[in-house]
C-alpha positions in Angstrom: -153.2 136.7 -55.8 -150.9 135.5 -53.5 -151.7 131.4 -54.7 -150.7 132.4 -58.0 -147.9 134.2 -57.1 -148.2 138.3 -58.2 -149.7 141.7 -58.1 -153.0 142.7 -59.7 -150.8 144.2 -62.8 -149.1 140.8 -63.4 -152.2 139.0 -63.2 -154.3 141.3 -65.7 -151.2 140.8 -68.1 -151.6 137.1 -68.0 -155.2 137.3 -68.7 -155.2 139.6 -71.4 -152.7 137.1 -73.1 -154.9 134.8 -72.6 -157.5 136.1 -74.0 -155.9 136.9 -77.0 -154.8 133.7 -77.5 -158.2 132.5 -77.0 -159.6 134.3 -79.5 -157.1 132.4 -82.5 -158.8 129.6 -84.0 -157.8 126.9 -81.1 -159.0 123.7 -83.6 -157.5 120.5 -84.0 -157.5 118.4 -87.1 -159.0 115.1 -85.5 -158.2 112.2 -88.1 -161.5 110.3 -88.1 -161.0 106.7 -88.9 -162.4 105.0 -92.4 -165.3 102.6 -90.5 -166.6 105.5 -88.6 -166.4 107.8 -91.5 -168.4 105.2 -93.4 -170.4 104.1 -90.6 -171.9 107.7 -90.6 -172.2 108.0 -94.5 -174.8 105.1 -94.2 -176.4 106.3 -91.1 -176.7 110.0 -93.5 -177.8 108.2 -96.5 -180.9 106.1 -94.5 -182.0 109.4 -93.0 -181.9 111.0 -96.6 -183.9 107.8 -97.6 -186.1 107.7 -94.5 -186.8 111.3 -95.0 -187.4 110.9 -98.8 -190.0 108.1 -98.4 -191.9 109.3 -95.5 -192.1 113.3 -97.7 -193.3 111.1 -100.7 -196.1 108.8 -98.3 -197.0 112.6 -97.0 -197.2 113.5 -100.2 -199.6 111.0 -101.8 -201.6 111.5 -98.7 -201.7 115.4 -99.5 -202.4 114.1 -103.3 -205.6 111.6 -102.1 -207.0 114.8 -99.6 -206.8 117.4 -102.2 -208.5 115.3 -104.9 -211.2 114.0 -102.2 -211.9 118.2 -101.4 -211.7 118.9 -105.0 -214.1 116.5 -105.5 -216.3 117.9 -102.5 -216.2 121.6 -103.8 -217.5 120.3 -107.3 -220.2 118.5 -106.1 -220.9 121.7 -103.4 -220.5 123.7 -107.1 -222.7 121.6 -108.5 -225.3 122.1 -105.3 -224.9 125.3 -105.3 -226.0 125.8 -109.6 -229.0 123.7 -108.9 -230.3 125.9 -105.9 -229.6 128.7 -107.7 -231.6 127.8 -110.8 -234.4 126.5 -108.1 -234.1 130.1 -106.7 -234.4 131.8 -109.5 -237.4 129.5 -110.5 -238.9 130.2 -107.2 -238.3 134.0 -108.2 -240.2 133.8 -111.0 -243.2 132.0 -109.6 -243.3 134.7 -106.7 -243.5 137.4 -109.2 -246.2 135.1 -111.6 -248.2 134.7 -108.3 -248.3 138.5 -107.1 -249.0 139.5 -111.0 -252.3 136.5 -110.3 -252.7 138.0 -106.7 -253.1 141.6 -108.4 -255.5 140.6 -111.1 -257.2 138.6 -108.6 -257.9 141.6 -106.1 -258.7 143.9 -109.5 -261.3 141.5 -110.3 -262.9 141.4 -106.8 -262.8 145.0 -106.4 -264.7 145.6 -109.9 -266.8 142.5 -108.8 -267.4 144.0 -104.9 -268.1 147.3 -106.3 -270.9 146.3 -109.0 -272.4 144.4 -106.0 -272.4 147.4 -103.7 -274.4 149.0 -106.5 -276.6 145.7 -107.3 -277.2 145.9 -103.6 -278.0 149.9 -103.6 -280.4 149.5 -106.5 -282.3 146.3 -104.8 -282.6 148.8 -101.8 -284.3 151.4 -103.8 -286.8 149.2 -105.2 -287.3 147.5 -102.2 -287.9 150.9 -100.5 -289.9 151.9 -103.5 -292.3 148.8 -103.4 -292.8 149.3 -99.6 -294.0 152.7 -100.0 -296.1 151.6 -103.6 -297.3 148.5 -100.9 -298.5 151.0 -98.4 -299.4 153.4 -100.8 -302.2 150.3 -102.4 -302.6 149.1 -98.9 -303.8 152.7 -97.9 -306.0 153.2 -101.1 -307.4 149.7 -100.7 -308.9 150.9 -97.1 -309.9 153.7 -98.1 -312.1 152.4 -100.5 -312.9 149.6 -98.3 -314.5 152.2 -96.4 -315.5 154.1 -98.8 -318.1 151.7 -99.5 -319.4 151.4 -96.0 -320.9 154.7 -96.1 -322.9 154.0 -99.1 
């Protein structure tokens, strides 16, 4: 305090009229001179121009990529509606071959159960003849010896 030259009160006064000083609009009106005003026109108008052509080069770039994935998803599209029609196809001859498959195994069942009887039938006769067989082979010796005795 002492290099300024007060007491704490003095001091605080000076800075609170300071502050409100500082707190006015403290600009300046700076006169800018013709060439430098035009200098930074131009240097504005390039970078409106620079920034103009390199948004329209983006631009056609964006253009060229969305056409090139538009054309993409149409031929994925177009993919897609000829697996689906092969799909569907493949549906179909599922269902036609399980329809076969089913008519199929009907048949051989019908076909496996008239052989089971064919083959129970064949047994009987076979069984039958072996006991007519033994039946004529024991009438045969019989009279086979029948005729001994006399």
């Amino acid at each position: 305090m002492a290099e300024i030259g007060g007491s704490m009160s003095t001091v605080l006064r000076y800075i609170a009229s300071w502050r409100e000083r500082g707190s006015k609009d403290t600009r300046i009106a700076v006169e800018i001179p013709d060439d430098v005003r035009e200098s930074i026109r131009r240097a504005l108008c390039k970078s409106a121009q620079d920034a103009t052509e390199e948004l329209r080069i983006k631009s056609e770039e964006a253009a060229i990529r969305e056409t090139e994935v538009l054309e993409a998803l149409s031929g994925c599209e177009a993919k897609i509606a000829v697996m689906e029609k092969d799909l569907s196809a493949s549906r179909d001859q599922v269902a036609d071959l399980r329809q076969l498959r089913e008519k199929e195994s009907a048949v051989a069942a019908e076909t496996i159960s008239e052989l089971r009887g064919q083959i129970s039938k064949l047994e009987q006769k076979k069984e039958y003849l072996a006991r007519e067989g033994e039946a004529a082979r024991t009438e045969a010796k019989q009279k086979v010896l029948a005729n001994r005795w006399f």
